[in-house]
Each structure stands twice: as C-alpha cells, then as structure tokens.
N, CA, C and O of each residue as an XYZ file, in Angstrom:
728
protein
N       6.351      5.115    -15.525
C       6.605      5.062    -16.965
C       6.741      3.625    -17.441
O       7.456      2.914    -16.734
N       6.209      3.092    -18.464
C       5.986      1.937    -18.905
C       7.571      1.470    -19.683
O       8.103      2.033    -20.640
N       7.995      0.454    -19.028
C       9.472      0.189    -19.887
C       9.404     -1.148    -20.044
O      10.421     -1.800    -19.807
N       8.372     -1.721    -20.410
C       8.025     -3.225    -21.151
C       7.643     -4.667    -19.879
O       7.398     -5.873    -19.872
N       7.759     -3.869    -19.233
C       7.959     -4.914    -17.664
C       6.560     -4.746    -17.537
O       5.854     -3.772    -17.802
N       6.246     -6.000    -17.031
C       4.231     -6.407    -17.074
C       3.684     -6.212    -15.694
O       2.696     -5.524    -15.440
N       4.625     -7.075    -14.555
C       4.647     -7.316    -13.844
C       6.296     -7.547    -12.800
O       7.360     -7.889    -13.315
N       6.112     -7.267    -11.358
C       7.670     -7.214    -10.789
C       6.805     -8.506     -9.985
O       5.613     -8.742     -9.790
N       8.378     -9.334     -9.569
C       8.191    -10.732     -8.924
C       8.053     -9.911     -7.398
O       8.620     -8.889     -7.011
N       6.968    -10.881     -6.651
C       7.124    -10.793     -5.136
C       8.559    -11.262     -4.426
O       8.988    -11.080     -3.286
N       9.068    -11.885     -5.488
C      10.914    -12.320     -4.396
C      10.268    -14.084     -3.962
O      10.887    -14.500     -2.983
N       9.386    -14.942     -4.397
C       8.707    -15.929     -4.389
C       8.153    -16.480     -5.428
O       7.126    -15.996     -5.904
N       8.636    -17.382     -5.857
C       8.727    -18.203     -7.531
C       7.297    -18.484     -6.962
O       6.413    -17.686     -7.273
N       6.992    -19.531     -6.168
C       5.650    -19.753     -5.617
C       4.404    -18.883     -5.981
O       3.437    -19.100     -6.711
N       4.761    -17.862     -5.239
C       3.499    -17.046     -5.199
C       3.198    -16.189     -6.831
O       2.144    -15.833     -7.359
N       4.589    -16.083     -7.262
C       4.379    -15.343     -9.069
C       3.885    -16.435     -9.671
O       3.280    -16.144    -10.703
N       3.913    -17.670     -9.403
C       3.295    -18.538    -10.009
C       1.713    -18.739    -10.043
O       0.917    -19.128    -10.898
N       1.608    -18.229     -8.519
C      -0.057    -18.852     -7.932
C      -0.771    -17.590     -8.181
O      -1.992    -17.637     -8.029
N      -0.119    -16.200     -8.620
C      -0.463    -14.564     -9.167
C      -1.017    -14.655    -10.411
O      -1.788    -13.869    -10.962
N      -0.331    -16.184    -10.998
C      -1.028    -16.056    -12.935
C      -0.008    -15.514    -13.736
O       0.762    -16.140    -14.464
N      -0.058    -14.371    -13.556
C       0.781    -12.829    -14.327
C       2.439    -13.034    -14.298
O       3.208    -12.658    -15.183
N       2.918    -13.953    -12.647
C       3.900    -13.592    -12.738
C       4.963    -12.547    -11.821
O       6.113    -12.117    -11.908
N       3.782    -12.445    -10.894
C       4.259    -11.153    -10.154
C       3.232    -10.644     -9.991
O       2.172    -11.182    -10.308
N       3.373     -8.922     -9.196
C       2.362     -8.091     -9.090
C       2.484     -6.987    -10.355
O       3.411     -6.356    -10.862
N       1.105     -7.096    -10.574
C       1.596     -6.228    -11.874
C       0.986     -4.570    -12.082
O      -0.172     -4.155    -12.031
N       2.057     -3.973    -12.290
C       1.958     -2.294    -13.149
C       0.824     -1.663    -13.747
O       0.253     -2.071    -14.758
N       0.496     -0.561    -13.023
C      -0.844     -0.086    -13.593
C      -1.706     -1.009    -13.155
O      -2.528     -1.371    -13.997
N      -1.774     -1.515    -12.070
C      -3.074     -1.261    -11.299
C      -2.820     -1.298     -9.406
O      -1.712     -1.470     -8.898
N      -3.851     -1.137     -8.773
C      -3.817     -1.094     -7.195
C      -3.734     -2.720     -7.156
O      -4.143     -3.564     -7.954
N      -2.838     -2.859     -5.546
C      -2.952     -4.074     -5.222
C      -3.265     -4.023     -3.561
O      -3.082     -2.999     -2.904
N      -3.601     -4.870     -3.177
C      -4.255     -5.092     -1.917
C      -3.247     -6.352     -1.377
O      -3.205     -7.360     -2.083
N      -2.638     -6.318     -0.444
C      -2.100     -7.441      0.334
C      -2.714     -7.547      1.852
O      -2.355     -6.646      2.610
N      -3.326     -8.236      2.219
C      -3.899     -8.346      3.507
C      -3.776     -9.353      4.059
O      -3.923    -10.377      3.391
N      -3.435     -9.465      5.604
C      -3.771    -10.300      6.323
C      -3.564    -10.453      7.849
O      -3.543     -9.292      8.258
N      -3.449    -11.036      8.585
C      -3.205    -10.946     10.117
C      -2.323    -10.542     10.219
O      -1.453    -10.917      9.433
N      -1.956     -9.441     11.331
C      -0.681     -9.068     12.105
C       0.161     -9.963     11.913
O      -0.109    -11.160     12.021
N       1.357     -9.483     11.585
C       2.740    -10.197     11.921
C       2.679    -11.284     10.542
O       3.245    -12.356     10.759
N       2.432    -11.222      9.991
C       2.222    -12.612      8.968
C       2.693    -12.537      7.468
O       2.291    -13.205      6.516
N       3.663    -11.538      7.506
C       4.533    -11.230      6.259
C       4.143    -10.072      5.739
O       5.145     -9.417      5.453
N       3.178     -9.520      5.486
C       3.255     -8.229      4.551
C       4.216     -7.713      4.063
O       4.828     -7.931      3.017
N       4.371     -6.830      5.060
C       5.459     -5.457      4.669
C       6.957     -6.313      4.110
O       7.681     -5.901      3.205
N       7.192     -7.690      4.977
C       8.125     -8.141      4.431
C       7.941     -8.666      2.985
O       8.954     -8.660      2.286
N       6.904     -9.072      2.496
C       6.578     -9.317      0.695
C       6.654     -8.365      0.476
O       7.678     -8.203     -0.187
N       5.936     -7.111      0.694
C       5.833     -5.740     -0.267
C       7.730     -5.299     -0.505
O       8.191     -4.909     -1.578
N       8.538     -5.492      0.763
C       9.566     -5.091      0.816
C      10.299     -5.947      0.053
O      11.310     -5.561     -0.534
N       9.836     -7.252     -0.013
C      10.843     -7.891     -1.239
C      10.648     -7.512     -2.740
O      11.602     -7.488     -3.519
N       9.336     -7.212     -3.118
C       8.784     -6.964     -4.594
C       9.602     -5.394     -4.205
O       9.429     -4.854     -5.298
N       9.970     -4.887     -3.799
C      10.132     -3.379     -4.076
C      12.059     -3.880     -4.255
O      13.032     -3.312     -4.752
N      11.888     -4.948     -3.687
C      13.861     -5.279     -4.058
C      14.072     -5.600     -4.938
O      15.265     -5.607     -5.244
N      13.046     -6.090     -5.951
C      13.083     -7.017     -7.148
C      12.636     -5.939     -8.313
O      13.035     -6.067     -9.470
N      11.733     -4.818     -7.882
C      11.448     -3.780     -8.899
C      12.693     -3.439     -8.700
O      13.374     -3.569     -9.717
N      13.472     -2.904     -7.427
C      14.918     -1.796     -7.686
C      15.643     -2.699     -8.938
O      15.677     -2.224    -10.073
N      16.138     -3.850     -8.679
C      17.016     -4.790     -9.671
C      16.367     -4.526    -10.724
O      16.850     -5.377    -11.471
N      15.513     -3.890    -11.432
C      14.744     -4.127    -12.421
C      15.104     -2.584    -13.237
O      14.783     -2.314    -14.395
N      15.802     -1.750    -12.344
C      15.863     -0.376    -12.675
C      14.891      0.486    -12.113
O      15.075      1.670    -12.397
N      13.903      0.238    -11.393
C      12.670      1.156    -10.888
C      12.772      1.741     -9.861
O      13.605      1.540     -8.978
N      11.700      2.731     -9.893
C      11.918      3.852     -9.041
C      10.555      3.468     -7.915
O       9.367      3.457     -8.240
N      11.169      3.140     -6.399
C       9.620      2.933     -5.683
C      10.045      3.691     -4.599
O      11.148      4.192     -4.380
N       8.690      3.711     -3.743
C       8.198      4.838     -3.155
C       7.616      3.862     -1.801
O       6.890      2.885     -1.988
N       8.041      4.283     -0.519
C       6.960      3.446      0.499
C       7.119      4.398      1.515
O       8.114      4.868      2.067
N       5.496      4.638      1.680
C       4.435      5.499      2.264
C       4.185      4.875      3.843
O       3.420      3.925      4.006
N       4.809      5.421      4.823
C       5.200      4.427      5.965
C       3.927      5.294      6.873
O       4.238      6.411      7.287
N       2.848      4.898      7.102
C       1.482      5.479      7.891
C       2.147      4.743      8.976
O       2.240      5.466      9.967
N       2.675      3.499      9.165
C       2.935      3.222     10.356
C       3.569      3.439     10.901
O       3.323      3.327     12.102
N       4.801      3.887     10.510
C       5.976      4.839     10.945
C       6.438      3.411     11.857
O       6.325      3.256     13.073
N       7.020      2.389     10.787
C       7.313      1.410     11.585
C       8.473      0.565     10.864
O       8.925     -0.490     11.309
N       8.805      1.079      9.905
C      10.042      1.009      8.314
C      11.122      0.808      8.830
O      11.752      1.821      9.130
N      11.664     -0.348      9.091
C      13.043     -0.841      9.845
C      13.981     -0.767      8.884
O      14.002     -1.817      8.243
N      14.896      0.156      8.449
C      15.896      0.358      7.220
C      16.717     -0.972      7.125
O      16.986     -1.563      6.079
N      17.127     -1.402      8.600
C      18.393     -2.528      8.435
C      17.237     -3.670      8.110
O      17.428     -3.871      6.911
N      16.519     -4.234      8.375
C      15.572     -5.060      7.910
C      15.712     -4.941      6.622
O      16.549     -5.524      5.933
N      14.652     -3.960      6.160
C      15.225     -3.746      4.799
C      15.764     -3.925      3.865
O      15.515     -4.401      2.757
N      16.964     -3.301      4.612
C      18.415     -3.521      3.608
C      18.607     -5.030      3.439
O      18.925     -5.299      2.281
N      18.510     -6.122      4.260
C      19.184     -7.417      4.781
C      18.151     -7.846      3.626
O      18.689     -8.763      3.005
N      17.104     -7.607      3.177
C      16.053     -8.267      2.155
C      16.354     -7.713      0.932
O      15.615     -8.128      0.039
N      17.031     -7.065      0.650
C      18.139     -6.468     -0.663
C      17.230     -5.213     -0.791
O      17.587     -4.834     -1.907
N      16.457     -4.475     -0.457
C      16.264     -3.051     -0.803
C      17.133     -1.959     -0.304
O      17.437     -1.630      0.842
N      17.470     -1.457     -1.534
C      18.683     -0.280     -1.460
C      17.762      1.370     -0.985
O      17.314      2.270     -1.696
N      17.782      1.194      0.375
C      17.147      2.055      1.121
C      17.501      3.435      0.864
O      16.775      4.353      1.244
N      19.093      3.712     -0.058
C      19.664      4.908     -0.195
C      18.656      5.697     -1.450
O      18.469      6.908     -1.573
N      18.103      4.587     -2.294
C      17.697      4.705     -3.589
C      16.197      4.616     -3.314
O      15.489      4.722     -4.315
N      15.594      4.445     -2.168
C      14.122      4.271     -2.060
C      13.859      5.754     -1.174
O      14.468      6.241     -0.221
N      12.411      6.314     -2.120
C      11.619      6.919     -1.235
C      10.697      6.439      0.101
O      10.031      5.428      0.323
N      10.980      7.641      0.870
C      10.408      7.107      2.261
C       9.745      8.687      3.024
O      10.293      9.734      3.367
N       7.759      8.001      3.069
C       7.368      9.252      3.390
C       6.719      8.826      4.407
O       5.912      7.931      4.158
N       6.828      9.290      5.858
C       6.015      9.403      7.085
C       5.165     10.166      7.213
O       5.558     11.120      7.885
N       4.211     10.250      6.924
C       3.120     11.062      6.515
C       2.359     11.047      7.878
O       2.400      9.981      8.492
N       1.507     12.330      8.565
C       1.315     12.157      9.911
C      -0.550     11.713      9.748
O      -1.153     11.130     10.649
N      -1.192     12.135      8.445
C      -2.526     12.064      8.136
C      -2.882     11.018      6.815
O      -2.318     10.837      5.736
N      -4.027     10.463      7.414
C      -4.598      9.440      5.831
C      -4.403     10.208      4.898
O      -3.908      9.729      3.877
N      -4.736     11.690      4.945
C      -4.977     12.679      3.645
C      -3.487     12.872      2.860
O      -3.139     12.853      1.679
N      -2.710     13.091      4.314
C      -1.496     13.802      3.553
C      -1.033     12.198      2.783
O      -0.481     12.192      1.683
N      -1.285     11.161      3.386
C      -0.335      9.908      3.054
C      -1.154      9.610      1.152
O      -0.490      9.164      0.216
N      -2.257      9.900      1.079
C      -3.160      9.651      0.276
C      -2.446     10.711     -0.628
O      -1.723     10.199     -1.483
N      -2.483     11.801     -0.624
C      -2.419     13.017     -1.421
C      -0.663     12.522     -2.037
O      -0.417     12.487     -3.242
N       0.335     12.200     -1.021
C       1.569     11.882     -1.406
C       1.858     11.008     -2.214
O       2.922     10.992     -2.832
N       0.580      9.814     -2.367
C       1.035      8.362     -3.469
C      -0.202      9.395     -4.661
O      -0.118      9.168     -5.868
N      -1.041     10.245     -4.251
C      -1.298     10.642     -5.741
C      -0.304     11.777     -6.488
O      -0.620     12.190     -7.604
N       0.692     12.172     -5.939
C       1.141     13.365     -6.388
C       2.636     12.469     -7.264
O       3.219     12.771     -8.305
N       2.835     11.432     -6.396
C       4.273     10.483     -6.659
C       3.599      9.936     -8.265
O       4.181     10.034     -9.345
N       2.085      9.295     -7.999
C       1.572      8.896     -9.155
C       1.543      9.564    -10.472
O       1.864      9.121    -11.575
N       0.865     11.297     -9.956
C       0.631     11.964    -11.253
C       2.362     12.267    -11.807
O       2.429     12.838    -12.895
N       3.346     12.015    -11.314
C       4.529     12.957    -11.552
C       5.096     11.419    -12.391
O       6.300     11.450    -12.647
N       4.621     10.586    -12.671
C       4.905      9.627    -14.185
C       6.683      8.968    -12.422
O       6.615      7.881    -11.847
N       7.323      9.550    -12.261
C       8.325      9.215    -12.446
C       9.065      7.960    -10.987
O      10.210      7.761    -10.580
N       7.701      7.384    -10.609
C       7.957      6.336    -10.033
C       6.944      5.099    -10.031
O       5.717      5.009     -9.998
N       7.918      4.257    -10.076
C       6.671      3.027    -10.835
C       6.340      2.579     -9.314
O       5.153      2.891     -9.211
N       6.688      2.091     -8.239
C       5.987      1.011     -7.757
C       5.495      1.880     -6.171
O       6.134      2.887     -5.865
N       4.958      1.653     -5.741
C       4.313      2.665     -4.398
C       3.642      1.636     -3.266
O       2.769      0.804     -3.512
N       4.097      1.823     -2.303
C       3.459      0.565     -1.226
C       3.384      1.994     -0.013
O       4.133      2.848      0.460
N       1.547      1.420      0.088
C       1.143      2.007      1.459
C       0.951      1.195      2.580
O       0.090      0.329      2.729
N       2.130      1.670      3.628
C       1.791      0.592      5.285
C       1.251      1.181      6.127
O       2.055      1.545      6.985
N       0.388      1.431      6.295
C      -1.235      0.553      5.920
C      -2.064      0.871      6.493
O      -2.043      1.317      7.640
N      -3.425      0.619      5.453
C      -4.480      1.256      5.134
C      -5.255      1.502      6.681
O      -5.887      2.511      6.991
N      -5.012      0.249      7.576
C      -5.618      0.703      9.219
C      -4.706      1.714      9.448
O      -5.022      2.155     10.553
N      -3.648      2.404      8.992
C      -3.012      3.945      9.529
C      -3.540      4.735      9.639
O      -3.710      5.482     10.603
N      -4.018      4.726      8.372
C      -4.466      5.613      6.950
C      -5.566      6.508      8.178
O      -6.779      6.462      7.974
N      -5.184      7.056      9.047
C      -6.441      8.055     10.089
C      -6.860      9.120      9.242
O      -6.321      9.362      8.163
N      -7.484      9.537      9.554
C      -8.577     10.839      8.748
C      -7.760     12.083      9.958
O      -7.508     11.919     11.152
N      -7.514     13.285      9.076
C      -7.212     14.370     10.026
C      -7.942     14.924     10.806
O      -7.498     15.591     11.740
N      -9.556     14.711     10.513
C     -10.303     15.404     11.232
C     -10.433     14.611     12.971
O     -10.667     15.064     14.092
N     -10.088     13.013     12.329
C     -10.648     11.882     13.611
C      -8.704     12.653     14.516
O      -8.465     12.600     15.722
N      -8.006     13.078     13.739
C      -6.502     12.842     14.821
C      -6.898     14.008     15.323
O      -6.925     13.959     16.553
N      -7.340     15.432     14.717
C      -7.477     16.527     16.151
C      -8.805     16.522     16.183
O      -9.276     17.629     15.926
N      -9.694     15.572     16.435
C     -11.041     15.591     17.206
C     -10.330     15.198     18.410
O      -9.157     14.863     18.575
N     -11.494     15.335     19.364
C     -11.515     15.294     21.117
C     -12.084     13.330     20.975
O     -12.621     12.758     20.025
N     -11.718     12.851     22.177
C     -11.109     11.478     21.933
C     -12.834     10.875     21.913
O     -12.890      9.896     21.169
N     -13.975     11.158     22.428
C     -14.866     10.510     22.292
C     -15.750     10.798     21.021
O     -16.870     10.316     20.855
N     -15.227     11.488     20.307
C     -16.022     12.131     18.795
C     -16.232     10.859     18.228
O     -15.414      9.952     18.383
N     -17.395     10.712     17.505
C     -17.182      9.986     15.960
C     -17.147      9.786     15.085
O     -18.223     10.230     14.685
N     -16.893      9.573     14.658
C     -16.183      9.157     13.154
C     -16.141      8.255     12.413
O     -15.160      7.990     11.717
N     -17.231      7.607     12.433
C     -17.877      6.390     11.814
C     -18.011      6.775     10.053
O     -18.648      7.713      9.574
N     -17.133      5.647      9.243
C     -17.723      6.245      7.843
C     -16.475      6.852      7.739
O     -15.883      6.496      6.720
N     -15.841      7.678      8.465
C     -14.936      9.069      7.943
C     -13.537      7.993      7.146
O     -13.479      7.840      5.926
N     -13.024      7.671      7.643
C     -11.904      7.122      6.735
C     -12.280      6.093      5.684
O     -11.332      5.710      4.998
N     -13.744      5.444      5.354
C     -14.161      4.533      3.969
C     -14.480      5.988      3.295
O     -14.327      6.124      2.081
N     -14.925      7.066      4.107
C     -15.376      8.476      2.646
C     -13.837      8.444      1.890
O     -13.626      8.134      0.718
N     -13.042      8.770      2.699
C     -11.777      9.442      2.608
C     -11.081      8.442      1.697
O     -10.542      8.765      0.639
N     -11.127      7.263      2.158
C     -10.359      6.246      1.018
C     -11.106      6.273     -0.115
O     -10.317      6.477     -1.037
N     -12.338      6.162     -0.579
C     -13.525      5.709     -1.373
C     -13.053      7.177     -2.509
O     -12.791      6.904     -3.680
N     -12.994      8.467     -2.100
C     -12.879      9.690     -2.767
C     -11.018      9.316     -3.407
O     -10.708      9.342     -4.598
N     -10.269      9.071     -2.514
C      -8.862      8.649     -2.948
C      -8.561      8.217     -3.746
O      -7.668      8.551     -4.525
N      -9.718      6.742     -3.759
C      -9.110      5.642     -4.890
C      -9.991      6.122     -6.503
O      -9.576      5.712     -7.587
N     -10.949      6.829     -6.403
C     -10.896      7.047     -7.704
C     -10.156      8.045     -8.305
O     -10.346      8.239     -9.506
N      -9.360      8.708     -7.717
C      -8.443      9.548     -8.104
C      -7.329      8.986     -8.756
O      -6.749      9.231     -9.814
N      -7.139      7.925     -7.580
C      -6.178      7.584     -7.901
C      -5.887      6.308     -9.271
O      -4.941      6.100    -10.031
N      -6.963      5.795     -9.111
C      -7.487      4.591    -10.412
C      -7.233      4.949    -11.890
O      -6.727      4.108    -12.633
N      -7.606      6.304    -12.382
C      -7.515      7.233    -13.073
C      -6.186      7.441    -13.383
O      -5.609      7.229    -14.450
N      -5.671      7.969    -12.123
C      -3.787      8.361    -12.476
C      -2.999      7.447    -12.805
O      -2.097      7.640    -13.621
N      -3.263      6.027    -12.084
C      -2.448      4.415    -11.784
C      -2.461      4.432    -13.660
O      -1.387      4.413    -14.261
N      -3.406      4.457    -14.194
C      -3.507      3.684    -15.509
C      -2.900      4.397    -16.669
O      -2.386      3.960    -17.698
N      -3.176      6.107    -16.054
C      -2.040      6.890    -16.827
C      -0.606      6.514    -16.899
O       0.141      6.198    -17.825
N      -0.427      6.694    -15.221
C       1.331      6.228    -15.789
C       2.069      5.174    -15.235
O       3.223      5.372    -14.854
N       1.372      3.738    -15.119
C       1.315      3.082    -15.370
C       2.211      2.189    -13.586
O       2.935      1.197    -13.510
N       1.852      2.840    -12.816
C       2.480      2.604    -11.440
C       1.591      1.299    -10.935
O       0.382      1.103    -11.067
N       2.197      0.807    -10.563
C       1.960     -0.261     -8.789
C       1.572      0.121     -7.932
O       2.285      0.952     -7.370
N       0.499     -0.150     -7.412
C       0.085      0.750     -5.890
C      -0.487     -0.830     -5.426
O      -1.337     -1.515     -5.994
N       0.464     -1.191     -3.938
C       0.075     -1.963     -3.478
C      -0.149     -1.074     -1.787
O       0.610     -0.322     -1.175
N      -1.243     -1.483     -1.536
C      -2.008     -0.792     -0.063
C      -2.135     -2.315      0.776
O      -2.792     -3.271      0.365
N      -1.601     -2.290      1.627
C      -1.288     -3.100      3.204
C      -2.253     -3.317      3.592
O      -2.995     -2.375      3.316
N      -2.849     -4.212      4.226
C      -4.110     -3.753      4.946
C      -4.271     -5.416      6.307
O      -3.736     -6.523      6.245
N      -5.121     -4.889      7.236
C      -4.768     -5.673      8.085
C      -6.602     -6.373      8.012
O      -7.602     -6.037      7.377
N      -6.298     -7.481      9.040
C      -7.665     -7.954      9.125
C      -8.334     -8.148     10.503
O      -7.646     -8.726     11.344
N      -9.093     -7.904     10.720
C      -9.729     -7.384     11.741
C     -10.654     -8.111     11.668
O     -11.120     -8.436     10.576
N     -11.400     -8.767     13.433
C     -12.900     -9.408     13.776
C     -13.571     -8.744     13.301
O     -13.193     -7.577     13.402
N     -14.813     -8.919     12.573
C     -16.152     -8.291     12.740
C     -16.250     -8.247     14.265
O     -15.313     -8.642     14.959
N     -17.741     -7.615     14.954
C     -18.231     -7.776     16.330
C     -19.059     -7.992     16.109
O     -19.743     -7.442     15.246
N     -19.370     -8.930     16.825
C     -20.944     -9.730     16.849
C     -21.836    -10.781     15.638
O     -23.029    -11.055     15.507
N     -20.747    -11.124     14.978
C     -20.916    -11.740     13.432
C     -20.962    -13.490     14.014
O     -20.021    -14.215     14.338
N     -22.563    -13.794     13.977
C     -22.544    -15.269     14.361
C     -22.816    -15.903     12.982
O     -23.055    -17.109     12.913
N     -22.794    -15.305     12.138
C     -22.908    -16.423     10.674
C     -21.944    -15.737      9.638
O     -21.450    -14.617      9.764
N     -21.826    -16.317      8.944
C     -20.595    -15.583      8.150
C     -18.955    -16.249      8.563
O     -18.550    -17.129      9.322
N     -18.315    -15.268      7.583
C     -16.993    -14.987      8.228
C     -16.636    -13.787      8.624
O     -16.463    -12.859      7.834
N     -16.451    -13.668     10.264
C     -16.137    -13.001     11.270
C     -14.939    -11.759     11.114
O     -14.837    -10.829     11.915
N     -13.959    -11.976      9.766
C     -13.008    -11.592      9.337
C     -13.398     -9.853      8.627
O     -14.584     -9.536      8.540
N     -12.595     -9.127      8.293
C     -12.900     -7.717      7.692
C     -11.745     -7.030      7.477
O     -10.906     -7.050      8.378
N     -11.456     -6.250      6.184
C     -10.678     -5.374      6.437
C     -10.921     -3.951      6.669
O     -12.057     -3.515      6.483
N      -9.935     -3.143      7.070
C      -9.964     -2.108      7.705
C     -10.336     -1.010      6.078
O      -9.965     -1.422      4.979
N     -11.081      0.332      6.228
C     -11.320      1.107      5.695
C     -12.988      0.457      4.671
O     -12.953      0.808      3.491
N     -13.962     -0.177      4.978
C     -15.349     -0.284      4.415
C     -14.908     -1.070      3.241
O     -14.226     -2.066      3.483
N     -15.110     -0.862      2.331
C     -15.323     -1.649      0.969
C     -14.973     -0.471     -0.278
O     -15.772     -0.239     -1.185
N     -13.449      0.312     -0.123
C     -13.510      1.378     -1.256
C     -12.332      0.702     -1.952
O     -11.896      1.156     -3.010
C-alpha cells in the first residue's frame, strides 16, 4: 500500500546516494547480485530494517533456508514482526511473493535466492534428468505475473541472485547470473 514513501534506504548513505532515488524503491522488482559471501542478504536485511522503522510490513522468502534470526536481529530487524517463508519449491516460493503481493498488505519482499529458486519437477526428477531451460521458463512465466501485481500495490521485490562462471567463455565476460535472462 502506497503511504508516500518513494523509496526505503539500503542502511548505506553511500549506496542511496550512488541508487539516484535514494534507496531501493517501491513498486518495482529489484535484483541484487553478486559473488558468494559478499553482502547480499546482509543489505537486503538492512533495507528490510530501515523499511520496519518506516512502519512497513516485509516479507523474506528464505529458498535458502539459510535466515540466521540472531544475525538478523543484531542488524536491527525485528524478526518477531517479519514474515518468514521456507518454501521447499521455486513454484511454491514464487506463488508465495505473488500471493503476499496480490494481498496489497505488505510492502517490501526479498527472495534468497533466485539460484534456490529449483523447479519442482527438477527436485522429484531422478538425479540424471534434464532440465535445461526449466527454471528461466518458470521464472520468465513468474515475473510477468508478478510485474503486473508489483505496480498494483505498489511492493518491493528485491530477488538475490548469485553469479556464476559461464563454461567455456574465451571472449566476453565469463560472469552470469543464475535463472537465463527473465
């Protein structure tokens, strides 16, 4: 629900500065990516400390099932007051930030992360199946769902995402993120 706020600060004067806006801002998807270990979840977890101070209602979608509460807490998010969904499938984790979305009544939503994000069919296939394509369909069908809903009611959706070698990439940059280009 829109309550005049444009944008929530990352918890980094720096980076709301080098954002333009000010922060990450409301009503639309955001993408944070980068190498293992190299802050994410800890930025997403500070902007979700700085939306709570703000009065907002957020939501984090833990695919990694890796959500350290006392961490957390020590970065000022009031873990009593935050949603927290372990979702065991890309679908169900997908279906849960669109259902949080369509229901107006939480602004900010962080998915950890989009390399989770497995397809149900790839978790009970037999281990040499493939599944090439299956989780860029699955995200690609998601996000316009969800693009649609974000602008209705006016939520934050920031999606995690890690970065990964290409294989075999001798020109270019070698770099990629996980789930194709949706």
């Amino acid at each position: 629900p829109y309550h005049g706020h444009r944008t929530v600060s990352t918890g980094s004067l720096s980076l709301d500065i080098a954002l333009g806006a000010g922060g990450l801002p409301f009503g639309r998807i955001v993408e944070i990516y980068g190498p293992e270990s190299s802050g994410k979840t800890t930025l997403t977890l500070q902007a979700i400390a700085e939306a709570q101070k703000m009065g907002k209602t957020c939501a984090f979608i833990d695919a990694e099932h890796a959500l350290d509460p006392v961490y957390a807490r020590k970065l000022g998010v009031d873990i009593d007051n935050l949603l927290v969904s372990q979702p065991d499938t890309g679908e169900q984790a997908l279906e849960i930030a669109d259902a949080l979305t369509r229901s107006g009544a939480v602004d900010m939503i962080v998915i950890d992360s989009v390399a989770a994000l497995t397809p149900k069919a790839e978790i009970e296939g037999e281990m040499g199946d493939s599944h090439m394509g299956l989780q860029a369909r699955m995200l690609s069908q998601a996000m316009r769902k969800l693009t649609a809903n974000i602008k209705n009611s006016n939520t934050l959706m920031v999606f995690i995402n890690q970065i990964r070698m290409k294989i075999g990439v001798m020109f270019g940059n070698p770099e990629t993120t996980t789930g194709g280009n949706a």
